[in-house]
N, CA, C and O atoms as a GROMACS GRO file, in nm:
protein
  516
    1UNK      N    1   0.085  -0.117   0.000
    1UNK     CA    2   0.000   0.000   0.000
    1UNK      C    3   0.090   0.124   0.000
    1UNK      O    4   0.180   0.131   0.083
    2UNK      N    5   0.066   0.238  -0.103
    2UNK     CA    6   0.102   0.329  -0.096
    2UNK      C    7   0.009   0.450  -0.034
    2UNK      O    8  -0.111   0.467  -0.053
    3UNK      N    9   0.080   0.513   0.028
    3UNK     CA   10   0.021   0.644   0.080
    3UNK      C   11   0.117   0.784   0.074
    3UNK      O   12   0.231   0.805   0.116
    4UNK      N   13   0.023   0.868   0.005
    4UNK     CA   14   0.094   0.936  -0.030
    4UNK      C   15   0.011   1.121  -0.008
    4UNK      O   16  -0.102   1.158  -0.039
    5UNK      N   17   0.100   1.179   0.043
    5UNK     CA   18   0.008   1.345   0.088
    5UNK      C   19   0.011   1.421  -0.060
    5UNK      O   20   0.108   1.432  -0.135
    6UNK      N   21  -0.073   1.451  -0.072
    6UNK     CA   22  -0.110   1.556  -0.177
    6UNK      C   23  -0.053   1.522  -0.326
    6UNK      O   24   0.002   1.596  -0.408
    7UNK      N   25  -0.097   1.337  -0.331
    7UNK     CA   26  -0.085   1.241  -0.453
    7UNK      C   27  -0.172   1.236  -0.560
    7UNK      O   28  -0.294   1.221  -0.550
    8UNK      N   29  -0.093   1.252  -0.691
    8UNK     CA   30  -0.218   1.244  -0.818
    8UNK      C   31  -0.337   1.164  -0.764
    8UNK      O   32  -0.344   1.056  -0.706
    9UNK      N   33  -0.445   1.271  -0.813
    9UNK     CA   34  -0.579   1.191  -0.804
    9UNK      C   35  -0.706   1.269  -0.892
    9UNK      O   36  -0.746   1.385  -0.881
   10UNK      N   37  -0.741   1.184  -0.960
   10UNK     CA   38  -0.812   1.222  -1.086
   10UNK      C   39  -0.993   1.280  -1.048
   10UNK      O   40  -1.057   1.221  -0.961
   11UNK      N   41  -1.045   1.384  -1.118
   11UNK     CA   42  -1.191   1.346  -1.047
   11UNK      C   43  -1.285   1.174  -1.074
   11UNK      O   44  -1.374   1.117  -1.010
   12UNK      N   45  -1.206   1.138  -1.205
   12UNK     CA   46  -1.243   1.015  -1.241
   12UNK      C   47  -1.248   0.946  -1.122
   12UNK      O   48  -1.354   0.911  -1.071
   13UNK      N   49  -1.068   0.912  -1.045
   13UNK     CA   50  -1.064   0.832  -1.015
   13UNK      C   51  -1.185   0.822  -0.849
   13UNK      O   52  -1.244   0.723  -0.805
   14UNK      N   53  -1.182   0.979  -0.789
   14UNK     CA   54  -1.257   1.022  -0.682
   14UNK      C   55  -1.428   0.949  -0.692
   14UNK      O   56  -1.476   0.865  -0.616
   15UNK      N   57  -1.493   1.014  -0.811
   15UNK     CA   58  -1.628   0.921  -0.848
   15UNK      C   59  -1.628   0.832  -0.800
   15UNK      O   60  -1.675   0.802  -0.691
   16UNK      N   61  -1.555   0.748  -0.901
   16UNK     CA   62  -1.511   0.568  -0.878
   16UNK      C   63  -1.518   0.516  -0.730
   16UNK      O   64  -1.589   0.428  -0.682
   17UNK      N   65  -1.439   0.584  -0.680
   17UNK     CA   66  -1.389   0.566  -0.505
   17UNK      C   67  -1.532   0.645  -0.426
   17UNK      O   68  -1.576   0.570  -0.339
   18UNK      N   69  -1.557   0.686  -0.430
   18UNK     CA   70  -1.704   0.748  -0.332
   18UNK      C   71  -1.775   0.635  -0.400
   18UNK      O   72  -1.813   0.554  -0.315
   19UNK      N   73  -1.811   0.596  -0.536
   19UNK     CA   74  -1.949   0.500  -0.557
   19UNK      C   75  -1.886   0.331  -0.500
   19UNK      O   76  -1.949   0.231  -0.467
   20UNK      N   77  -1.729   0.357  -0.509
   20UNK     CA   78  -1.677   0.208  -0.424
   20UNK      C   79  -1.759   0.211  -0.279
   20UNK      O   80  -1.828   0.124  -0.225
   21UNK      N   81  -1.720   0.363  -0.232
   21UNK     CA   82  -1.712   0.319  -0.092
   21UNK      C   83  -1.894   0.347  -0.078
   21UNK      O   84  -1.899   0.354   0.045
   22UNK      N   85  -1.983   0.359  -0.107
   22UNK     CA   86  -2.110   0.363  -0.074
   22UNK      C   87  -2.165   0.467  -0.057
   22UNK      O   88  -2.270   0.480   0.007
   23UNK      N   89  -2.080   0.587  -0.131
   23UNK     CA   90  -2.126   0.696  -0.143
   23UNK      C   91  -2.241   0.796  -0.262
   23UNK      O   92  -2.337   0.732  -0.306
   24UNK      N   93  -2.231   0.912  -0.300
   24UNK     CA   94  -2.311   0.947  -0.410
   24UNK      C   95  -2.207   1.077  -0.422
   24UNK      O   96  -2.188   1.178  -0.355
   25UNK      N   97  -2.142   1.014  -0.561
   25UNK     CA   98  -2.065   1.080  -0.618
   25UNK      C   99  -2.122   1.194  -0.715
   25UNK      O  100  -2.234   1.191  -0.767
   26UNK      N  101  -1.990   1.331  -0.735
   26UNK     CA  102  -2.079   1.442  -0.763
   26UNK      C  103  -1.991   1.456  -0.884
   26UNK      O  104  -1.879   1.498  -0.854
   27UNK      N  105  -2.009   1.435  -1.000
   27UNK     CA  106  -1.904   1.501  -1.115
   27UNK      C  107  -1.829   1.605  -1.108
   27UNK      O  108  -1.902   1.701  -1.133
   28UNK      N  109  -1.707   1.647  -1.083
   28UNK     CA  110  -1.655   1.762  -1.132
   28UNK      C  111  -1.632   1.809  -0.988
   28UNK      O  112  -1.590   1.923  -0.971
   29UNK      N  113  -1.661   1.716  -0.864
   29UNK     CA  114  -1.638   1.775  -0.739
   29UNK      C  115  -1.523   1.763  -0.750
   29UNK      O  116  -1.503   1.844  -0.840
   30UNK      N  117  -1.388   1.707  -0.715
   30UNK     CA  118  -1.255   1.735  -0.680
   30UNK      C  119  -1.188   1.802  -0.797
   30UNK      O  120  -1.066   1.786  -0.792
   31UNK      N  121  -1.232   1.875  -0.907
   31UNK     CA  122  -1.184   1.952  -0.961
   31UNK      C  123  -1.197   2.142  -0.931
   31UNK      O  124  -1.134   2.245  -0.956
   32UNK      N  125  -1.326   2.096  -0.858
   32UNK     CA  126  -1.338   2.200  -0.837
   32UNK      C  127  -1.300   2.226  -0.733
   32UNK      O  128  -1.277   2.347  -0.727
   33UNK      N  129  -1.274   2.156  -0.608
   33UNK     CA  130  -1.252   2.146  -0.436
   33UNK      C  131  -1.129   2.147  -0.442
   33UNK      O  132  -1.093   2.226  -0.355
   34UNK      N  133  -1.017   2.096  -0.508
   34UNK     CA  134  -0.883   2.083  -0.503
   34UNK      C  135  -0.800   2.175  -0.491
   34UNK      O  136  -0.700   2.165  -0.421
   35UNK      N  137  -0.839   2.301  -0.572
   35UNK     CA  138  -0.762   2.425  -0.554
   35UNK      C  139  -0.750   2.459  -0.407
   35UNK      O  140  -0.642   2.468  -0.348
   36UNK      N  141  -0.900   2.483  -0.337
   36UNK     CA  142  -0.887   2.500  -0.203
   36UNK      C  143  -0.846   2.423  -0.070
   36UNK      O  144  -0.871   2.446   0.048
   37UNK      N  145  -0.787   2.344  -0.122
   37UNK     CA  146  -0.719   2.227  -0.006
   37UNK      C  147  -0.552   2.237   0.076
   37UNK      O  148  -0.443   2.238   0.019
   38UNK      N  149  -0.571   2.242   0.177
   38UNK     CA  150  -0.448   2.262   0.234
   38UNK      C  151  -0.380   2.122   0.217
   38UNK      O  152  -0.267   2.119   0.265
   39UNK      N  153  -0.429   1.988   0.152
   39UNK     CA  154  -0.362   1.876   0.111
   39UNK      C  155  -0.467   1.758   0.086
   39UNK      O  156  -0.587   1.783   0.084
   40UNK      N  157  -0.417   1.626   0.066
   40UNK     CA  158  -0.509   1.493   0.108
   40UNK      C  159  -0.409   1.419   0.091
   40UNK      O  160  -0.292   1.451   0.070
   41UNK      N  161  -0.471   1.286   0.104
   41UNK     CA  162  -0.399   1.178   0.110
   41UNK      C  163  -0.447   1.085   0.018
   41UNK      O  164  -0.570   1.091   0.011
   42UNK      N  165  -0.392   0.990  -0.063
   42UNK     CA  166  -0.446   0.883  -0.131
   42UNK      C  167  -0.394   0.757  -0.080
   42UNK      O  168  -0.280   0.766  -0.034
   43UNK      N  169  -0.450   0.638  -0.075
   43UNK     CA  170  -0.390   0.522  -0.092
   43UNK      C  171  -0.393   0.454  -0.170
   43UNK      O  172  -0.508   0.411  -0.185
   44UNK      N  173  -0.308   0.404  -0.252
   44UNK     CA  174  -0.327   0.332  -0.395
   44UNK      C  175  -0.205   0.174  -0.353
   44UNK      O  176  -0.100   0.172  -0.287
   45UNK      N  177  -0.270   0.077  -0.414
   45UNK     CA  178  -0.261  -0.060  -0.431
   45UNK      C  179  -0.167  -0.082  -0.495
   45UNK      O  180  -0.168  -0.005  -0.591
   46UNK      N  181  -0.064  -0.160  -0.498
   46UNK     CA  182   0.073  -0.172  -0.568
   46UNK      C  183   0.065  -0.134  -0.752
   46UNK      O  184   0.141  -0.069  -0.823
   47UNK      N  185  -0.055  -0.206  -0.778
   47UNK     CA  186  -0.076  -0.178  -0.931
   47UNK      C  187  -0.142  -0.049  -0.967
   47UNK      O  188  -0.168  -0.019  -1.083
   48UNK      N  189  -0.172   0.037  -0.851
   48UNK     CA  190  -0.202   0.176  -0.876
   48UNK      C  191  -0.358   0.237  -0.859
   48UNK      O  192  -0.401   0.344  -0.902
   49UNK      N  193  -0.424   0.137  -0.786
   49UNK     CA  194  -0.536   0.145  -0.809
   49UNK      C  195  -0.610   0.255  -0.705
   49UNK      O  196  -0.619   0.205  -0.593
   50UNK      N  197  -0.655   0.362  -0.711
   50UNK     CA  198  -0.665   0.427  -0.600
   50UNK      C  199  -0.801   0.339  -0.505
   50UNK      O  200  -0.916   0.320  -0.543
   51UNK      N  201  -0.742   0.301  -0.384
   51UNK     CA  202  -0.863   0.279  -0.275
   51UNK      C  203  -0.869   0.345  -0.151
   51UNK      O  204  -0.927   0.297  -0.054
   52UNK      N  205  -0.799   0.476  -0.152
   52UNK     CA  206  -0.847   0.486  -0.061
   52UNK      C  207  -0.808   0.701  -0.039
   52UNK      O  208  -0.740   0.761  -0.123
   53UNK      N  209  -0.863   0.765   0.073
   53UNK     CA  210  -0.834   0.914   0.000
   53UNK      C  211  -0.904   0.980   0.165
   53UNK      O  212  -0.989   0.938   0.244
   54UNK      N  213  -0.842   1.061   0.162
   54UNK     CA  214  -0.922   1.191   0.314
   54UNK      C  215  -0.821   1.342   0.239
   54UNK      O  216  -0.704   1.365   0.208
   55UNK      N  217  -0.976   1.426   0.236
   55UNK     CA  218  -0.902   1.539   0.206
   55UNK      C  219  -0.902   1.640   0.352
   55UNK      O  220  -0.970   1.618   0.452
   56UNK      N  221  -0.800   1.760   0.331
   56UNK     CA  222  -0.741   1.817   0.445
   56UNK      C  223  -0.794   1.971   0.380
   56UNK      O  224  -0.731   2.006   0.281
   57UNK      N  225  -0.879   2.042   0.416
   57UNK     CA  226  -0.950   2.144   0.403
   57UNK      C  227  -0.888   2.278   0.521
   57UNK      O  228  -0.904   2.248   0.639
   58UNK      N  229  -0.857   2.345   0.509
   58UNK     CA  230  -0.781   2.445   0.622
   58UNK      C  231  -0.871   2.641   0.584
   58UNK      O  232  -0.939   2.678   0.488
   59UNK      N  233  -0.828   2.712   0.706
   59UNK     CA  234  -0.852   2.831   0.676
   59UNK      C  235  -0.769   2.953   0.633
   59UNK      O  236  -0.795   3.073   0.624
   60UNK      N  237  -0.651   2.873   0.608
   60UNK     CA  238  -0.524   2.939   0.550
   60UNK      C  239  -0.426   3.013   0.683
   60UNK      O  240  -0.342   3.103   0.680
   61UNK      N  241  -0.477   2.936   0.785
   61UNK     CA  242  -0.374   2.967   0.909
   61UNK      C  243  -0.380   2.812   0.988
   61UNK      O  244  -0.323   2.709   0.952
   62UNK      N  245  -0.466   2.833   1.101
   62UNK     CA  246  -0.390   2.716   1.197
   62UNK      C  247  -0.507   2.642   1.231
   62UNK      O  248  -0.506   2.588   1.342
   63UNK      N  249  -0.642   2.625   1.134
   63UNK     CA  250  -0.738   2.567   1.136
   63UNK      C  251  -0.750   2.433   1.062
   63UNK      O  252  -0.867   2.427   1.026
   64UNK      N  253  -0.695   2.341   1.028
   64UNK     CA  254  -0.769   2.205   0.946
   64UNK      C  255  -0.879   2.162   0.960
   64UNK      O  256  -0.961   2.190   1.048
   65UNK      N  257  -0.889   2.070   0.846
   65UNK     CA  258  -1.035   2.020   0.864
   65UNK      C  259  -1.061   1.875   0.788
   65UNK      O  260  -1.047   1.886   0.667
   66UNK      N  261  -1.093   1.752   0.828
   66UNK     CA  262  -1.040   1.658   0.745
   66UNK      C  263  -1.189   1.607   0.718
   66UNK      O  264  -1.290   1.596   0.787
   67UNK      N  265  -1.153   1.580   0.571
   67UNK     CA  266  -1.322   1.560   0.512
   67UNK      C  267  -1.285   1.468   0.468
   67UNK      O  268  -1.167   1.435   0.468
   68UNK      N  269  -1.413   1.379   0.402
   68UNK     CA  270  -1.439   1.307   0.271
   68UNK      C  271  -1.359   1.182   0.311
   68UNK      O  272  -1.332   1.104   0.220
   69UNK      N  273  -1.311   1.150   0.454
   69UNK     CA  274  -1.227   0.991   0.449
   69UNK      C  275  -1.298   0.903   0.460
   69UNK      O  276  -1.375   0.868   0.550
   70UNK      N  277  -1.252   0.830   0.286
   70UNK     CA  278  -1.350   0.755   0.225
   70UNK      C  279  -1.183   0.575   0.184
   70UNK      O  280  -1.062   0.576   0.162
   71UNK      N  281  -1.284   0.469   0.198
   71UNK     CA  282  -1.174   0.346   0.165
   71UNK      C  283  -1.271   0.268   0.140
   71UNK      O  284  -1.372   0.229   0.200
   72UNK      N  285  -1.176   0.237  -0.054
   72UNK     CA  286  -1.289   0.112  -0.099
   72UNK      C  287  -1.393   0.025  -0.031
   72UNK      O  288  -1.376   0.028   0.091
   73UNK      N  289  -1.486  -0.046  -0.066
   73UNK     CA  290  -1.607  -0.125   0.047
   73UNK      C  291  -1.487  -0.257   0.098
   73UNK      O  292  -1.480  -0.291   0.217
   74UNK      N  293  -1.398  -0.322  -0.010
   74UNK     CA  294  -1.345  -0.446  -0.057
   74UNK      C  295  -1.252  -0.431   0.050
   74UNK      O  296  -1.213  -0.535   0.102
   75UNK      N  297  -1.197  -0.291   0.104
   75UNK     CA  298  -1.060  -0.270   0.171
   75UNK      C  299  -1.082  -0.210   0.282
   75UNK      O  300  -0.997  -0.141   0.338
   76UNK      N  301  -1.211  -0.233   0.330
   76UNK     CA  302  -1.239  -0.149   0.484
   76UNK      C  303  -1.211  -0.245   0.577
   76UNK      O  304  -1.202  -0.367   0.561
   77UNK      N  305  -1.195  -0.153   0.711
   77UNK     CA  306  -1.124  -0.273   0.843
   77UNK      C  307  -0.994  -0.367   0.817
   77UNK      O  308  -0.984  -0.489   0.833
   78UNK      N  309  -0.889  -0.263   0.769
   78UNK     CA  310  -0.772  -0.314   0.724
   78UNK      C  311  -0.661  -0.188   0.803
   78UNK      O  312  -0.539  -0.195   0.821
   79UNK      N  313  -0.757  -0.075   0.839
   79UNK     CA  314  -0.650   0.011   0.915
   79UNK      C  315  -0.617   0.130   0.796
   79UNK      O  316  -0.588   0.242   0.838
   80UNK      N  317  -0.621   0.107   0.643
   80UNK     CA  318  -0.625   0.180   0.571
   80UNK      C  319  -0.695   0.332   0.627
   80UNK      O  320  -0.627   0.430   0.659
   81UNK      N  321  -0.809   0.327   0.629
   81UNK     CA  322  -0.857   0.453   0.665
   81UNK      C  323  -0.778   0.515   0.786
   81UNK      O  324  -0.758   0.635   0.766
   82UNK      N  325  -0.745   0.486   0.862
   82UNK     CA  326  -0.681   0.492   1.006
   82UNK      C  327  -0.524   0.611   0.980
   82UNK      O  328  -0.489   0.714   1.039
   83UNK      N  329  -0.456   0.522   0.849
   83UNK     CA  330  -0.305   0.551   0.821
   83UNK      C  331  -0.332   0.688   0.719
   83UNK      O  332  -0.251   0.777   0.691
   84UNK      N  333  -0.482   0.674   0.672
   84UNK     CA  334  -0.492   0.822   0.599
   84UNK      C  335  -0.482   0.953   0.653
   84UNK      O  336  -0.440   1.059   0.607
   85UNK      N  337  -0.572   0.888   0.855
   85UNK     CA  338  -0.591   0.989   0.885
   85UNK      C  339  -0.426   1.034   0.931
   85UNK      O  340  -0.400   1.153   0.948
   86UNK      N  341  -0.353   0.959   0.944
   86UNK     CA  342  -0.233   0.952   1.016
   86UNK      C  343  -0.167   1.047   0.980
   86UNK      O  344  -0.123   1.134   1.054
   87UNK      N  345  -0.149   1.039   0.829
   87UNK     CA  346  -0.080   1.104   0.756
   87UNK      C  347  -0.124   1.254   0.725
   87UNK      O  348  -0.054   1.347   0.685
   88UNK      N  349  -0.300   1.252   0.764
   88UNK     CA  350  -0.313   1.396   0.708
   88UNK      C  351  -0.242   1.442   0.846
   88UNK      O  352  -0.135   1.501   0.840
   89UNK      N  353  -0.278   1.426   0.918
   89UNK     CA  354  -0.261   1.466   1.088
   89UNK      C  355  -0.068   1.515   1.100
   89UNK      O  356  -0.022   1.618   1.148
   90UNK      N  357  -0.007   1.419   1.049
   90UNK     CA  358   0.110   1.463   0.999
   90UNK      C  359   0.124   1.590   0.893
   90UNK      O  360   0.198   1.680   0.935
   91UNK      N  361   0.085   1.604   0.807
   91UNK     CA  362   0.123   1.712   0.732
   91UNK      C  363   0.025   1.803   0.769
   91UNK      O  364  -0.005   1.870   0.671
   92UNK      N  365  -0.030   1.831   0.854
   92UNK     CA  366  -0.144   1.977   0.882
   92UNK      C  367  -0.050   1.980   1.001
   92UNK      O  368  -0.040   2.102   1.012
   93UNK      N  369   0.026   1.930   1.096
   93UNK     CA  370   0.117   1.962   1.169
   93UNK      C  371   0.222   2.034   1.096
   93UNK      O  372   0.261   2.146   1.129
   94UNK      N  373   0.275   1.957   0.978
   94UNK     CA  374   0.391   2.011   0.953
   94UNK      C  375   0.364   2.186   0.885
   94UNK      O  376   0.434   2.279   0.923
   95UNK      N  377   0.254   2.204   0.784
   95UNK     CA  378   0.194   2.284   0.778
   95UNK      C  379   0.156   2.413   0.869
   95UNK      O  380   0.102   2.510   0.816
   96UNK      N  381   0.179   2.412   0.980
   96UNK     CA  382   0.158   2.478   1.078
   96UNK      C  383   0.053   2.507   1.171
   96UNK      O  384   0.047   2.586   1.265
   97UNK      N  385  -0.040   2.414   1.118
   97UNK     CA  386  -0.183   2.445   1.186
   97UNK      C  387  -0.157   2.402   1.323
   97UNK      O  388  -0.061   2.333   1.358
   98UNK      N  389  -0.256   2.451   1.405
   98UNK     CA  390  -0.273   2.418   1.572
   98UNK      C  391  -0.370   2.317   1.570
   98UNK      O  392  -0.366   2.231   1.658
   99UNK      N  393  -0.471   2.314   1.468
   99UNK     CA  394  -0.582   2.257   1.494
   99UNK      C  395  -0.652   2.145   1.404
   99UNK      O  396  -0.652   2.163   1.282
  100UNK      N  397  -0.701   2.053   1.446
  100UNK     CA  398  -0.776   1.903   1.276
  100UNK      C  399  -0.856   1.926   1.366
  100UNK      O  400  -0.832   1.910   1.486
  101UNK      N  401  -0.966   1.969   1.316
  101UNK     CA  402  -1.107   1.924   1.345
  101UNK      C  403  -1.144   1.804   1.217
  101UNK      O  404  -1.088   1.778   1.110
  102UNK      N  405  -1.254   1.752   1.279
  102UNK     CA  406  -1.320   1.654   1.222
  102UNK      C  407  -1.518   1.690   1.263
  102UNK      O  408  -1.566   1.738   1.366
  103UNK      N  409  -1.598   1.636   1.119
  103UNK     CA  410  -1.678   1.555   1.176
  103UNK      C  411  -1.751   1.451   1.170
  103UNK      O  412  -1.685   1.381   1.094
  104UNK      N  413  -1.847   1.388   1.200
  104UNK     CA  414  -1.845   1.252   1.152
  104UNK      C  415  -2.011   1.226   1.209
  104UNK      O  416  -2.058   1.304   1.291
  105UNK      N  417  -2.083   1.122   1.164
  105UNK     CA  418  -2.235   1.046   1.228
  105UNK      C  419  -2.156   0.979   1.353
  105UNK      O  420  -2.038   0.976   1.387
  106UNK      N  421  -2.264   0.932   1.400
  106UNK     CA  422  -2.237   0.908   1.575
  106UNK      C  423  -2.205   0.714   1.550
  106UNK      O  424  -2.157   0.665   1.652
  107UNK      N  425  -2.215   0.665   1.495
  107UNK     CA  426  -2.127   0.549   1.470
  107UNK      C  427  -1.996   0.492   1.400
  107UNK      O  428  -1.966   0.378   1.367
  108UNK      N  429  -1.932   0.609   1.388
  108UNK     CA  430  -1.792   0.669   1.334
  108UNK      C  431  -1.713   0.705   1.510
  108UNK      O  432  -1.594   0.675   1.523
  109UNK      N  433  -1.751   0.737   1.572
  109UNK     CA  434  -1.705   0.788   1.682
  109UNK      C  435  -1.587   0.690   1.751
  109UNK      O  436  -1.491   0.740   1.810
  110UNK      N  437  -1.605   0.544   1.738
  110UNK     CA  438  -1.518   0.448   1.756
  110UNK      C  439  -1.392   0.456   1.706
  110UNK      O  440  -1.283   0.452   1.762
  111UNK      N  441  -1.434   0.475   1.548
  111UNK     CA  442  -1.290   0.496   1.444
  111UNK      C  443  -1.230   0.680   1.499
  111UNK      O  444  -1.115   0.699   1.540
  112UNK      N  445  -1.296   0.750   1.491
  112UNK     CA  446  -1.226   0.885   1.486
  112UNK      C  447  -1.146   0.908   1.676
  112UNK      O  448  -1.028   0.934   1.700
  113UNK      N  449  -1.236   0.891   1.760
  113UNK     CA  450  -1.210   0.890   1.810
  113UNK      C  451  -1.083   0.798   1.933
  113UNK      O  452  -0.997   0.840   2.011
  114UNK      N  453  -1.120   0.695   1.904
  114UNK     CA  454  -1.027   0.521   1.946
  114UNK      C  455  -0.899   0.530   1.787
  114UNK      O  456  -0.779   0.557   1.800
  115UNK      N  457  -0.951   0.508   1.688
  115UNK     CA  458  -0.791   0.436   1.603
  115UNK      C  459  -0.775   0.608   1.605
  115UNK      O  460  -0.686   0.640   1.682
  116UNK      N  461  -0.829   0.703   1.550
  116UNK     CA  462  -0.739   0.832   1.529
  116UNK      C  463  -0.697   0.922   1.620
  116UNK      O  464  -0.610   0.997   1.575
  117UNK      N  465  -0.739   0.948   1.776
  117UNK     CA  466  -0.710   0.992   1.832
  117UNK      C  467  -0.758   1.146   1.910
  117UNK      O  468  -0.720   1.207   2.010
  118UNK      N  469  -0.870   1.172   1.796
  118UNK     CA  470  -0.891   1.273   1.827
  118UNK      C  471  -1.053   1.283   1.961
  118UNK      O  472  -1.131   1.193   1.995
  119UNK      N  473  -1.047   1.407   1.995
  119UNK     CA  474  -1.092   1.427   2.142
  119UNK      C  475  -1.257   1.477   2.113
  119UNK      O  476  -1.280   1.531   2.005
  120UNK      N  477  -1.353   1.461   2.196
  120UNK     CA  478  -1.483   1.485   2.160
  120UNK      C  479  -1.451   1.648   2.218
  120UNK      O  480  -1.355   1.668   2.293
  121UNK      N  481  -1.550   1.767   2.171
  121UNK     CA  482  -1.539   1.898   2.176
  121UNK      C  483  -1.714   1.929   2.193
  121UNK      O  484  -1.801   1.849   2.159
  122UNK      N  485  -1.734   2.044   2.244
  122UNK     CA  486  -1.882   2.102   2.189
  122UNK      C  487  -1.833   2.188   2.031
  122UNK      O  488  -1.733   2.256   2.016
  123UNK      N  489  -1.924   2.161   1.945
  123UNK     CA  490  -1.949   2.239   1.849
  123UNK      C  491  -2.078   2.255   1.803
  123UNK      O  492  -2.173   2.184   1.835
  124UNK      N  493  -2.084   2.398   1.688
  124UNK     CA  494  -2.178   2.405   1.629
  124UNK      C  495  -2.216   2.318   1.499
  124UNK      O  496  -2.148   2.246   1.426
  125UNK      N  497  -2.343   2.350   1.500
  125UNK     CA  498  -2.395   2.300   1.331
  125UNK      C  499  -2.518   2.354   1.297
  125UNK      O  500  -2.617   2.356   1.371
  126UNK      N  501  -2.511   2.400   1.182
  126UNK     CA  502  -2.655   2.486   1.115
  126UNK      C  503  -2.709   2.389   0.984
  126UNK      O  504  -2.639   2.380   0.883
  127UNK      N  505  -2.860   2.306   0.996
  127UNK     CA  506  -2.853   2.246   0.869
  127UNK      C  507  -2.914   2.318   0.757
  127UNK      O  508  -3.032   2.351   0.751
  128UNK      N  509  -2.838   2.336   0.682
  128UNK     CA  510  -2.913   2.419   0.599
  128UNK      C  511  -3.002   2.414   0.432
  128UNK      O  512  -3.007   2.511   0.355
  129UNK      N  513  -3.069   2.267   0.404
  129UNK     CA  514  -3.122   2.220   0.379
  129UNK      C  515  -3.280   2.188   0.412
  129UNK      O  516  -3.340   2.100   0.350
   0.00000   0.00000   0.00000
């Protein structure tokens, strides 16, 4: 497994990988989201196959924000997702930020909180839908 911070990644290949992982993919989203990213991460399979991806969203100082960590259906509960977050968490450090927020549904809380490390907080949320 390769992992790699702020590694070619196609909107093709992004689609592909959100409808792997059980998502609803948006055309033309990581072309358009990419400019504004303080980084991500990919994981791709010896033969290159991307399975796996968390993007790192920032406020252009010491705020991160880690979205979209998404790992093929075929390749989940392998720790993959875990080493994505690892790595963003590494380079938004090196980057200078103070801060990774995250957020997540309330049966995610195991993974974000237990394998990644991070701490429960009060925050806001406005739905705006």
């Amino acid at each position: 497994m390769q992992y790699q911070w702020r590694g070619d990644a196609s909107d093709a290949e992004l689609f592909a990988l959100t409808e792997a992982h059980g998502g609803r993919p948006e055309s033309g989203w990581w072309d358009k989201c990419r400019p504004h990213c303080l980084g991500w991460v990919t994981a791709r399979l010896p033969a290159g196959d991307l399975i796996g991806f968390v993007n790192v969203a920032w406020d252009g100082a010491d705020h991160a924000f880690v979205l979209n960590t998404k790992v093929a259906s075929a390749y989940q509960r392998r720790g993959i997702a875990t080493e994505l977050v690892a790595v963003a968490v590494r380079n938004a450090r090196t980057a200078g930020c103070e801060w990774l927020h995250v957020d997540f549904r309330e049966e995610l809380s195991p993974f974000y909180f237990g394998a990644c490390g991070f701490r429960p907080t009060t925050a806001g949320l406005i739905y705006l839908y």
